[in-house]
C-alpha positions in Angstrom: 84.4 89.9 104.7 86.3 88.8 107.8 85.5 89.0 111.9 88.7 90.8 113.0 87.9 92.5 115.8 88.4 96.3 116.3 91.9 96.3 118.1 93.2 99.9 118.4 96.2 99.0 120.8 97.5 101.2 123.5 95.4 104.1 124.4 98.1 105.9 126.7 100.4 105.6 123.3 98.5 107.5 121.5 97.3 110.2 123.8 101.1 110.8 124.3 101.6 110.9 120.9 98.4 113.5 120.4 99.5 115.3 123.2 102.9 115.7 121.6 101.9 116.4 118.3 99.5 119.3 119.7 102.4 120.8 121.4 104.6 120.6 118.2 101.7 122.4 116.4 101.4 125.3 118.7 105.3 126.0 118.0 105.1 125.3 114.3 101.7 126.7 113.3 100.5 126.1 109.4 102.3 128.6 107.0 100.4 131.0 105.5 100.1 130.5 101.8 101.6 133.4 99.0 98.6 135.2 97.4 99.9 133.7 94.4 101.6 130.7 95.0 100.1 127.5 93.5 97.9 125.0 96.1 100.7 122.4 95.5 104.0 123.7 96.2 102.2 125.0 99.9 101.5 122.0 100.3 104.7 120.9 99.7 106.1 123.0 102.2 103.6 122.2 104.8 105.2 118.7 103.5 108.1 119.6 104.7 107.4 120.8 107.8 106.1 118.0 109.3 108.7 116.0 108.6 111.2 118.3 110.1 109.6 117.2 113.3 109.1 113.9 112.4 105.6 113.3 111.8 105.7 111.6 108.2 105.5 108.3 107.5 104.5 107.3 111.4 104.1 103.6 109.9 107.0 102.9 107.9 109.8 101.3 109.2 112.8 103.5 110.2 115.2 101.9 108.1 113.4 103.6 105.6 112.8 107.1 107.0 109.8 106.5 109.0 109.1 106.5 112.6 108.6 102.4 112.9 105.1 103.3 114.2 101.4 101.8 113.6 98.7 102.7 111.1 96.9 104.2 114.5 99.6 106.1 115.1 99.3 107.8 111.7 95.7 107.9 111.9 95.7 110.1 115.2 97.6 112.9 113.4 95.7 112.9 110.6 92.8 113.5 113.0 95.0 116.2 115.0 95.3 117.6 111.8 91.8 117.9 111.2 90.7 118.9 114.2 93.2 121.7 113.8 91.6 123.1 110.2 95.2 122.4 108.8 95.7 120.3 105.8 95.5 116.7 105.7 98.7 114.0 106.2 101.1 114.0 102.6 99.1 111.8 100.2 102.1 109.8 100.0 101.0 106.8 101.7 99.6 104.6 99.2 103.0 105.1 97.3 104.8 104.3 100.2 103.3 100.7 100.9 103.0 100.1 97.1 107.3 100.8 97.4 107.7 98.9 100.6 106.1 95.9 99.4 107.4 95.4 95.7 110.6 97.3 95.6 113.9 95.8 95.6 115.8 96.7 99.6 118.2 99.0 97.8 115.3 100.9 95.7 113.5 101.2 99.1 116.7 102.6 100.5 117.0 105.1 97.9 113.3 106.3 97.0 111.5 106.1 100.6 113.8 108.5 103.0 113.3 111.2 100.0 110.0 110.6 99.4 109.0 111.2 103.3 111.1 113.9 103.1 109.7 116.0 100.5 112.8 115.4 98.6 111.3 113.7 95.6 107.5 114.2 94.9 105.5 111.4 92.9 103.0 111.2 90.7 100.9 108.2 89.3 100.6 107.1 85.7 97.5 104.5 85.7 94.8 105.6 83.9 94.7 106.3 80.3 92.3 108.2 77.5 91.0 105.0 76.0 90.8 103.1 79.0 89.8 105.1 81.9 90.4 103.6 85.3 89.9 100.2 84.0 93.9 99.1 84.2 93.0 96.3 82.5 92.9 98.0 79.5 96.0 100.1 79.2 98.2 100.4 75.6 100.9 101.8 77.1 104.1 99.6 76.3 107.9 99.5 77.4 110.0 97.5 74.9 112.9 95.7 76.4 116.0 96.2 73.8 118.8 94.6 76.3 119.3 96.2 79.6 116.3 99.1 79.1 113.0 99.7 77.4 111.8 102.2 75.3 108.3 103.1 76.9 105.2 104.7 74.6 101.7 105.4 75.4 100.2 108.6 76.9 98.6 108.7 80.6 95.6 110.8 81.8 94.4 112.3 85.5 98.1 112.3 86.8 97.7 114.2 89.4 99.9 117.2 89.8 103.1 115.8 87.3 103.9 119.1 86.9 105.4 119.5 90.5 106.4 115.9 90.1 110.3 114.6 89.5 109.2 110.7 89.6 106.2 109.0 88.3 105.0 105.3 89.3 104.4 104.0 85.8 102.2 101.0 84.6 103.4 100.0 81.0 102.8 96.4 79.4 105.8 94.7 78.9 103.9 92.3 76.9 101.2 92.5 74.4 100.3 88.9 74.1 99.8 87.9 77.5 96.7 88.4 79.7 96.6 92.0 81.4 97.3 90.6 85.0 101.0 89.1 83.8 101.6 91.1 81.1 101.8 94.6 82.8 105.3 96.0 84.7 105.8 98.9 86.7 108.4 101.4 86.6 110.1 104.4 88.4 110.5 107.3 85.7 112.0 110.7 86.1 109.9 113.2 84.8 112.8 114.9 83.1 113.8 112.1 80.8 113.4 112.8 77.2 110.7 111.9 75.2 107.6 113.0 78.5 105.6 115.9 78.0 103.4 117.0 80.8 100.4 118.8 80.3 98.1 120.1 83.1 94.4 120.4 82.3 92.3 123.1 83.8 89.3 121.6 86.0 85.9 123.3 87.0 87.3 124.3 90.1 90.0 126.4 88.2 92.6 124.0 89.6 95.2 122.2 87.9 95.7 119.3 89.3 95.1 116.8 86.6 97.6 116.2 84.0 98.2 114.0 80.7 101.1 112.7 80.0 102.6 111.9 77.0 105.3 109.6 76.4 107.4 109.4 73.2 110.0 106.5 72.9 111.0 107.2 76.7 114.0 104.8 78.1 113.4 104.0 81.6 116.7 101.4 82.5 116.0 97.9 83.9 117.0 99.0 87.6 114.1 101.7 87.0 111.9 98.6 86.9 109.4 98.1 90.0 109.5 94.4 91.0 109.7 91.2 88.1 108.9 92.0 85.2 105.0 91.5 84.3 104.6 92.0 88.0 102.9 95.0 87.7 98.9 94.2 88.2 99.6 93.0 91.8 101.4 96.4 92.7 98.5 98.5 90.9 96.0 96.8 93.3 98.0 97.3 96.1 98.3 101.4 95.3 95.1 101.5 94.5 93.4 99.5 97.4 95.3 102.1 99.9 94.5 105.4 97.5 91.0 104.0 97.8 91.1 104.1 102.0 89.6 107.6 103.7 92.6 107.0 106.4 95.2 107.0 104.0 93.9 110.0 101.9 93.2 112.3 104.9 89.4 112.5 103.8 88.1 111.4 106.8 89.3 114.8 109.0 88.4 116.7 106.0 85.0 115.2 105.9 84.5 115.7 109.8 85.0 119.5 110.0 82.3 120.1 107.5 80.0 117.4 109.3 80.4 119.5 112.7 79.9 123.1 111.0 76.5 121.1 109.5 75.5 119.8 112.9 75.6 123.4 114.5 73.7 124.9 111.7 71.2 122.3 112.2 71.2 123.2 115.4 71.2 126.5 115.4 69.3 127.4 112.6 66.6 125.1 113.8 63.7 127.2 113.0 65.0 128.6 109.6 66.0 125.4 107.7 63.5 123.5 106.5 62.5 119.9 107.4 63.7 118.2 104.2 67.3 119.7 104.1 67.6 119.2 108.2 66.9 115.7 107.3 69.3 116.2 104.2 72.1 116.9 107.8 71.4 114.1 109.4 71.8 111.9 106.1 75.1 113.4 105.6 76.1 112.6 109.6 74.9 108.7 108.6 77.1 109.0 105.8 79.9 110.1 107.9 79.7 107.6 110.7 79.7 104.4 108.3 82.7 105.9 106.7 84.4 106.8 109.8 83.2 103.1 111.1 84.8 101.2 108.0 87.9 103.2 108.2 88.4 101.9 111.9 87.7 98.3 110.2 90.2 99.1 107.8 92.7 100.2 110.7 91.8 97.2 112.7 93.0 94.9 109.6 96.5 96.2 109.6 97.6 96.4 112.9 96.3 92.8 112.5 98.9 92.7 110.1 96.3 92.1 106.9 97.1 94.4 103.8 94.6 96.4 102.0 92.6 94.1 99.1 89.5 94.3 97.1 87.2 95.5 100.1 88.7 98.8 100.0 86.1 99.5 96.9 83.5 99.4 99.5 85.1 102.1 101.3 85.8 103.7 98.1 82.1 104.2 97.0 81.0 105.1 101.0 83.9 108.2 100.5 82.2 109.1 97.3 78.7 108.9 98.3 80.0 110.9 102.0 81.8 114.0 99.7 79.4 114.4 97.2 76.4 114.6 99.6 77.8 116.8 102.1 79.0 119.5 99.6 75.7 119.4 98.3 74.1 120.0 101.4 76.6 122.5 102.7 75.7 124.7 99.6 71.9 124.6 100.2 73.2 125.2 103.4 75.9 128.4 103.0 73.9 129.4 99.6 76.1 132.8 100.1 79.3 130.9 99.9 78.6 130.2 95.9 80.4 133.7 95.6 84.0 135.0 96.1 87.4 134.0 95.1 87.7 130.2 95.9 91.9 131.7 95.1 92.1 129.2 92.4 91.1 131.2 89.8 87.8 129.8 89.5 84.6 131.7 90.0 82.5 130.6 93.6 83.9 130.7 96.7 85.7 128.0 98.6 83.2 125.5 99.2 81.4 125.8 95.5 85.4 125.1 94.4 85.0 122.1 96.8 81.8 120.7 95.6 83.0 121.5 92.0 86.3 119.1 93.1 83.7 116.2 94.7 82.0 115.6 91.4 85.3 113.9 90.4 84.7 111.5 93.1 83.4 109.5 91.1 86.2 108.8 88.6 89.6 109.8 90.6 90.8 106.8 92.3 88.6 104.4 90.1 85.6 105.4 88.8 82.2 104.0 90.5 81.6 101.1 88.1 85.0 99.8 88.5 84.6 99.5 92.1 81.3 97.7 92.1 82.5 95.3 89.2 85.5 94.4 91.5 83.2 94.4 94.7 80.9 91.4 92.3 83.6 89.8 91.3 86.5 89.2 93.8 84.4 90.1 97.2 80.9 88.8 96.5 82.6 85.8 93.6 80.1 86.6 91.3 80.4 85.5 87.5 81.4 88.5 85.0 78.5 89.0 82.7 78.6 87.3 79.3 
């Protein structure tokens, strides 16, 4: 734990900067999305859009295709973006600080611009089948023969590889050595021989998820993501930023539903009953220590302090905030169990949505692993014997 204080820098800044951004919305409204076309490649355009006017990647450096902006700054558009019932910032940011921290200057130069722009989308080969979230654990290897490796192993829960060109890749580079120094990370086109991609159909009817397999694959050295058996530090890095509501969009997500609850309570006073009102007001708790860590969490950088091992906490609070408040909102909007949630699945919109939140507690690390890593490098707690 730390005392930084809650700094959130120049408030005239950023009410420009909302001011600016509402005016760019109002002349580039959200697209509407094909009656068929898959939840991903809209996304992808809306992608694009905003970076046509220059609002992605607000906090990376503009040598790298960013705006040269703050965390706060990025933060404020995710919340314009909420407020506006539009979809979150590109989930691209996690990737992004992974890259800017690790990567060599002229793989920065080559993979960030396109990455912000849409150009290239990335996926993320962690977990696996027999090891879950637990990276520790992985049997994916790449082989150095001279100036490449020959990669083979199969990855699970990648999300949306089939849309994707490039994968960050964890592989073990060696099988003797302890899993912190023995595990390297790689850039690898998803067109090289030897990867299959294979979505898997959720609950939700959605696609998302993918395996991947990976059949003597050669990814060249200069495909290689920082020295080699340098990988573990880079995993926590992603991971402790995948694991932050800010940098995931959640939090604006989150917030819509929290208001549509509060007026319900409100006006549907006399026909909820006492225990599910109550059930409301748990979910608003829920929402306000989120939103509160998150402003720790923002605080922290613009102190210049990357993300670590406290993000679990924030992790678990995001879990505990989605899985709640879909619950509620269906005891709630009971009629919205019905229709087309336009995924294919059966349920309307918000069942498809509480259908998604029960993987909240395995995307992203599963529950367990964040409170083994909250006991052992928060709290400094012995592992168990």
């Amino acid at each position: 734990m730390n005392d930084t204080p809650l700094d959130f820098g120049d408030p005239a800044d950023l009410d420009d900067l909302r001011r600016r951004f509402r005016a760019w919305l109002a002349e580039h409204p959200l697209p509407e999305r094909g009656a068929d076309e898959p939840l991903p490649t809209f996304l992808h355009r809306w992608h694009r859009q905003l970076h046509s006017g220059g609002w992605v990647g607000l906090d990376v450096p503009q040598v790298y295709g960013g705006q040269g902006l703050s965390t706060l700054h990025q933060v404020a558009i995710s919340d314009e973006l909420g407020a506006g019932a539009a979809p979150g910032i590109p989930r691209i940011g996690y990737l992004a600080h992974a890259l800017m921290e690790f990567a060599s200057e002229e793989q920065r130069q080559r993979w960030l611009p396109r990455m912000l722009a849409g150009e290239d989308v990335w996926c993320q080969g962690f977990s696996e089948p027999g090891a879950g979230s637990d990276l520790a654990g992985m049997s994916t290897t790449a082989t150095r023969e001279g100036d490449h490796y020959i990669v083979n192993g199969q990855k699970l829960w990648t999300s949306y590889a089939q849309y994707s060109g490039l994968c960050l890749l964890l592989a073990r580079t060696d099988r003797s050595a302890p899993a912190h120094t023995s595990i390297s990370a790689f850039a690898l086109p998803l067109d090289r021989a030897g990867v299959t991609v294979r979505p898997l159909r959720a609950a939700n009817g959605d696609d998302e998820f993918c395996e991947l397999f990976l059949d003597d694959v050669r990814i060249e050295e200069s495909e290689r993501i920082g020295a080699e058996g340098n990988g573990w530090p880079l995993a926590m890095t992603t991971v402790s930023y995948e694991r932050n509501a800010l940098d995931t969009g959640h939090i604006s997500k989150y917030g819509l539903l929290v208001e549509r609850l509060r007026r319900a309570a409100r006006d549907r006073r006399d026909e909820l009953p006492d225990g599910l009102r109550s059930e409301i007001g748990r979910c608003f708790v829920d929402y306000e220590v989120l939103v509160a860590h998150a402003a720790r969490r923002t605080a922290e950088r613009l102190a210049g302090r990357t993300a670590g091992p406290e993000s679990s906490y924030d992790k678990l609070l995001m879990t505990r905030t989605e899985q709640r408040l879909y619950e509620t909102a269906l005891r709630v909007f009971p009629e919205e169990l019905f229709g087309d949630g336009g995924n294919g699945a059966e349920g309307g919109e918000l069942f498809g949505e509480y259908l998604y939140s029960r993987a909240a507690s395995v995307y992203g690390g599963t529950s367990q692993i964040q409170r083994n890593i909250i006991a052992k490098q928060v709290l400094g707690l012995p592992s168990a014997r």
